[in-house]
C-alpha positions in Angstrom: 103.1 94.8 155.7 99.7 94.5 157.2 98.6 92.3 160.2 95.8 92.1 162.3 94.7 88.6 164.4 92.3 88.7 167.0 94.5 86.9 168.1 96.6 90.0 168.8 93.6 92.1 171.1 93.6 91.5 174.8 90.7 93.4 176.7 92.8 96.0 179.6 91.2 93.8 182.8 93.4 90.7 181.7 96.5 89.7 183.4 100.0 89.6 182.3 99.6 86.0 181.6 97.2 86.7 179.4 99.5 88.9 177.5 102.4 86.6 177.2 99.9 83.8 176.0 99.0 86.6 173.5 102.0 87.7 172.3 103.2 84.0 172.2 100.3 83.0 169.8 100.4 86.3 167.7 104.2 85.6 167.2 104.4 89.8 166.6 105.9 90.5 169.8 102.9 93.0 170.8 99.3 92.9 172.2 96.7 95.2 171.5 94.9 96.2 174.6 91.4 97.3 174.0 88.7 98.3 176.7 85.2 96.7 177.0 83.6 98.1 174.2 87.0 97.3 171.7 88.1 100.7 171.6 92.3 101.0 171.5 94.1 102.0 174.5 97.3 101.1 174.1 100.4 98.4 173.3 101.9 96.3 174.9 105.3 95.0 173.9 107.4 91.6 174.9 109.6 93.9 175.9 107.5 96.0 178.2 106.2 92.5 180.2 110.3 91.5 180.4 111.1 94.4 181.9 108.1 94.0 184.4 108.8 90.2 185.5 112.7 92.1 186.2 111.0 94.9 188.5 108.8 91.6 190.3 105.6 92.1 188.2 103.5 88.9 188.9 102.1 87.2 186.0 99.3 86.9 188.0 98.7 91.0 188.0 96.8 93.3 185.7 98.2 93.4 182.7 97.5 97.3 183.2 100.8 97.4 185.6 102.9 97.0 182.7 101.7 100.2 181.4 101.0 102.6 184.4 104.6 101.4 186.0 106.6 100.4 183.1 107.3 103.3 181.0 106.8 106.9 180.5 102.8 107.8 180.1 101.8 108.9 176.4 99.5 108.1 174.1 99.9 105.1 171.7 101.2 106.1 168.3 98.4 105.5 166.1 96.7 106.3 162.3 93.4 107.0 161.4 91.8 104.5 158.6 91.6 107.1 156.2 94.7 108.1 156.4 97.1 107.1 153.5 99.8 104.5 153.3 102.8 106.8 152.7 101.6 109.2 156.0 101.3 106.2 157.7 104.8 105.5 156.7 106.0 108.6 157.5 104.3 108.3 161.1 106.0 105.1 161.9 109.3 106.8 160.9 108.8 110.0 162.7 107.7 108.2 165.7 110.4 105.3 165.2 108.0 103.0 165.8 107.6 99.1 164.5 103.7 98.9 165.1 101.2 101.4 163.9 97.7 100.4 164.7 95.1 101.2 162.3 91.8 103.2 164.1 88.3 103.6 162.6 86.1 105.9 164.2 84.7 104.4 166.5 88.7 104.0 168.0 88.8 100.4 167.0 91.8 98.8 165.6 90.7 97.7 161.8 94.5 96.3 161.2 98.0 97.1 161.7 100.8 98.0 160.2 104.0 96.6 160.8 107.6 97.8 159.4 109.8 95.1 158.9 113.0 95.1 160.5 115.8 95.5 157.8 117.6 93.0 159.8 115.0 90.6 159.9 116.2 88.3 156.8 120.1 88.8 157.9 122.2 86.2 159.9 122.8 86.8 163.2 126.3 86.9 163.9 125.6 83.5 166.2 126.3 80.0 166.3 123.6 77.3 168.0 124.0 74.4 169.9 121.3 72.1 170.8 121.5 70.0 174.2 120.3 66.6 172.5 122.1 64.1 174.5 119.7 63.3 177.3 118.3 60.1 178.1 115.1 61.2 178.4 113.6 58.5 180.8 111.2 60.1 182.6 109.5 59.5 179.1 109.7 55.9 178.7 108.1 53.6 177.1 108.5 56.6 174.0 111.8 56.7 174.7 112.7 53.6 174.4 113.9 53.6 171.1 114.1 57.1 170.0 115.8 60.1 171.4 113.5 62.7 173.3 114.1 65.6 171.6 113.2 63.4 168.3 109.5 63.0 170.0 107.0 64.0 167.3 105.0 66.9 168.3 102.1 67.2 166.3 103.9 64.9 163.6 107.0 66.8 164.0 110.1 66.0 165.7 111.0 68.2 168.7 114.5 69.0 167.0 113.1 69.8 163.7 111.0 72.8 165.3 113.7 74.0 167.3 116.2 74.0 164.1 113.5 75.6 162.2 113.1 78.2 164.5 116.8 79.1 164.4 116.9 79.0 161.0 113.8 81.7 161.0 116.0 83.9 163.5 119.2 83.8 161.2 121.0 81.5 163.1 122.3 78.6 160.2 125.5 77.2 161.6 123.8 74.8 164.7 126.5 72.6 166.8 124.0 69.2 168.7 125.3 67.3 171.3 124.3 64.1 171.2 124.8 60.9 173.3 121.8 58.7 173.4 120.9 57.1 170.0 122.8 59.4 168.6 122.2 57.7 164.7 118.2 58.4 165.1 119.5 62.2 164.9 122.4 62.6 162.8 120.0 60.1 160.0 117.7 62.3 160.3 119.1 65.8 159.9 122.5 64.7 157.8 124.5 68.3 157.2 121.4 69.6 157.8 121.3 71.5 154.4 117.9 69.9 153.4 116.5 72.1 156.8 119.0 75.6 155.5 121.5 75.3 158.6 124.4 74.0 158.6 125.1 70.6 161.1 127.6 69.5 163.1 127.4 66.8 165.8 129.5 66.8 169.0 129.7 63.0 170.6 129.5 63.0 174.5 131.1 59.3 174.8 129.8 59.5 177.8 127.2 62.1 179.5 128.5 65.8 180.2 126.3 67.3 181.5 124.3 70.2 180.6 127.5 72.2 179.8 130.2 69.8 179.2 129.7 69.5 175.9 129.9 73.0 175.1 134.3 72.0 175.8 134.3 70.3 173.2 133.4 72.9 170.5 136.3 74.5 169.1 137.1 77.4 166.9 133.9 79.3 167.8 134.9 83.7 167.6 131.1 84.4 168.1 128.3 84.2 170.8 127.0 81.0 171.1 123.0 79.9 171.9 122.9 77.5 173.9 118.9 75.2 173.7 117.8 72.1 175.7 117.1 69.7 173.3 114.0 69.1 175.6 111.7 72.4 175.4 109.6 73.6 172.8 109.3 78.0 173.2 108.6 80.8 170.9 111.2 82.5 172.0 112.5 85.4 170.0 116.2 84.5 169.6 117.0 87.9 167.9 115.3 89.9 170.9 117.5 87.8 173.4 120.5 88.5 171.5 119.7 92.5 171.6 119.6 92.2 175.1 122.9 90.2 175.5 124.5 92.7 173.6 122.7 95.5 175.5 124.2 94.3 178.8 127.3 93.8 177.9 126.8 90.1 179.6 129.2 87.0 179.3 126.1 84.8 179.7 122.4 85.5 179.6 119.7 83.0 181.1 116.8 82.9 179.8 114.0 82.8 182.8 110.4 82.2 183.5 108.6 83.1 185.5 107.0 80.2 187.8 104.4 80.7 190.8 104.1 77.7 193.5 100.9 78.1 195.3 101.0 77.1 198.9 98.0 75.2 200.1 98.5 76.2 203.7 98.9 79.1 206.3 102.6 80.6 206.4 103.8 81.3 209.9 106.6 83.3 210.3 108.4 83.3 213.9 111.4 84.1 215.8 112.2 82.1 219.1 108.6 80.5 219.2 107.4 84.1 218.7 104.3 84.4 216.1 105.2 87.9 213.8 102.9 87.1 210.4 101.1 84.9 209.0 100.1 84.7 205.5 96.9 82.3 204.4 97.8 80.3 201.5 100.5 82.4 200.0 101.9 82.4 196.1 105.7 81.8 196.3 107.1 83.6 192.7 110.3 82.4 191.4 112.8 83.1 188.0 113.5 79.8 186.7 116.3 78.5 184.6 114.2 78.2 181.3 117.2 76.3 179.3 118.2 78.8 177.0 121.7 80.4 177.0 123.9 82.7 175.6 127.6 82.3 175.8 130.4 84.9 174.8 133.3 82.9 173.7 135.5 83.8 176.0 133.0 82.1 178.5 134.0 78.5 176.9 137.3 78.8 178.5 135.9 78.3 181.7 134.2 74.7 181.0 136.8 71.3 181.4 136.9 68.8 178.8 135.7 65.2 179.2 134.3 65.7 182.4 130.3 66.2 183.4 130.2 70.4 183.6 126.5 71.5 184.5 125.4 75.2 183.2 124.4 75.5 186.7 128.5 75.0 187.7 129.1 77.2 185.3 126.8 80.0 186.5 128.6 79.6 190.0 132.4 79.6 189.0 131.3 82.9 186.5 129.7 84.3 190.0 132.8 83.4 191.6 134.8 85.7 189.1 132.7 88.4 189.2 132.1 88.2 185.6 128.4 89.6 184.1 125.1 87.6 184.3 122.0 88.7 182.9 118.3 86.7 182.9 116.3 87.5 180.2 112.5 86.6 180.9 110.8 84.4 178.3 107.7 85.7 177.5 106.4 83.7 174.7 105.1 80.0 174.5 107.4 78.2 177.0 107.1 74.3 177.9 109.6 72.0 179.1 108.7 68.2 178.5 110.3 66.3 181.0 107.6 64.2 181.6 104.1 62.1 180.2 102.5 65.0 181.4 104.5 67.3 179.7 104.4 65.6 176.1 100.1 65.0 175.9 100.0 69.2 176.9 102.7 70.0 173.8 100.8 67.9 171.9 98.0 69.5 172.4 99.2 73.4 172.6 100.8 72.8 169.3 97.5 71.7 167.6 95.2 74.6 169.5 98.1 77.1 167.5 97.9 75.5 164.3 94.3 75.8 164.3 93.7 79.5 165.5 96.6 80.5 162.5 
């Protein structure tokens, strides 16, 4: 399979933002970086920026720190352009690579050939639940008389993307919690075999929490996702779940990174005692992006009928010692919690459409 966007080429002097925006609208989980006359240097993976957000890689920093302090230095496995489709092949598999970049001449990428993951069609040994019992007022008047996460974005209900995009990662059987106008969801996706998943509908008769409702699932022997009903990512559930398996973890977090810029001059001082000050400083954090994954074991841990946040959860897992991972998001990430937040969905969706 061959696949080349310009969407997918980044020049080396961009940032890692630049490179998650990248790899978010290329939806390959790579970027091409080229220098300023378009000649390949090298690739950049999702994986490669997660691993730099974990070391304290700003977003804000040359892309170019993923590469020099991220992994060991070699050369990018690349083919020429006339070189034939079965050596190419035989490159990727010598090389155990799932990218092979395609060079003219000149050293410019022409295309680029991608090997399909043989587990890329198979269902992930996961079950889903969807958050979708908010109230979502920070929306009204559109919430009013529809449910947020059944907000159309870009003529498409919030939901229907997010079960779409399970669906796409091999994830059928998907478990919603629902509370607010619950009918305006369960109408709408019935069994859900009309989307390919498999639906079932958990009643909070009254609100849980962002955890609560995971007590009342029962019979569950596999991992569980966990989604806000209220985000819209790109998120590559199948790379997440690699990593939850990787670290042996009994819940991974999916995190973003988020940068609050301070407008003024930081003094630091001890007993009235001036040490530092910083002008205008950028405070970096790892936010909770709303995405989970739960070993079942894990579900043990959450009370029945009685509001649980994931946050409580998190402490009382702390508490016991027990293994928590954050994953960083990379790809398209947006939660809409407010006005704001619903025009700029609205609008991101459209600007991807459009450069597919």
């Amino acid at each position: 399979m061959s696949d080349l966007r310009p969407s997918l080429l980044l020049r080396f002097d961009r940032t890692v933002r630049d490179a998650m925006n990248t790899i978010g609208e290329g939806q390959l989980g790579i970027v091409l970086l080229i220098d300023e006359s378009s000649k390949f240097l090298t690739t950049i993976t999702d994986g490669d920026i997660r691993r730099a957000i974990l070391r304290g890689v700003n977003v804000d920093a040359s892309v170019m720190q993923v590469v020099e302090e991220g992994r060991p230095r070699s050369a990018s496995v690349t083919a020429g352009v006339h070189t034939s489709l079965e050596e190419r092949w035989r490159i990727m598999e010598v090389a155990q690579v799932k990218h092979l970049p395609i060079l003219n001449d000149c050293g410019q990428v022409v295309d680029l050939l991608l090997h399909d993951d043989p587990m890329h069609n198979e269902f992930l040994p996961v079950e889903a639940m969807i958050m979708a019992g908010g109230f979502g007022t920070r929306l009204r008047p559109l919430t009013e008389d529809i449910p947020k996460p059944m907000l159309p974005i870009d003529g498409q209900p919030l939901l229907e993307r997010t079960v779409n995009q399970l669906r796409k990662a091999g994830i059928c059987n998907i478990n919603v919690s629902t509370h607010y106008k619950s009918d305006k969801i369960t109408q709408y996706f019935g069994t859900g075999r009309k989307f390919g998943v498999n639906m079932k509908y958990l009643a909070e008769e009254q609100p849980l929490g962002t955890a609560g409702a995971l007590g009342l699932i029962e019979n569950i022997d596999k991992p569980l996702l966990v989604v806000n009903g209220d985000i819209l990512t790109m998120v590559d559930f199948r790379s997440m779940f690699r990593f939850h398996c990787e670290q042996h973890a009994d819940l991974t977090v999916g995190v973003r990174q988020y940068t609050v810029d301070v407008p003024y001059g930081v003094i630091r001082a001890e007993e009235g005692v001036v040490s530092q000050i910083q002008e205008k400083p950028k405070l970096e954090f790892l936010v909770n992006a709303g995405v989970y994954l739960v070993e079942p074991s894990v579900l043990g841990e959450i009370p029945t009928d009685e509001r649980f946040d994931m946050t409580d959860l998190i402490e009382k897992l702390l508490s016991q010692d027990r293994p928590i991972v954050s994953f960083p998001i990379v790809e398209y990430w947006l939660d809409i919690g407010r006005m704001a937040d619903f025009e700029r969905a609205q609008e991101d969706i459209k600007n991807m459409r459009q450069a597919a």
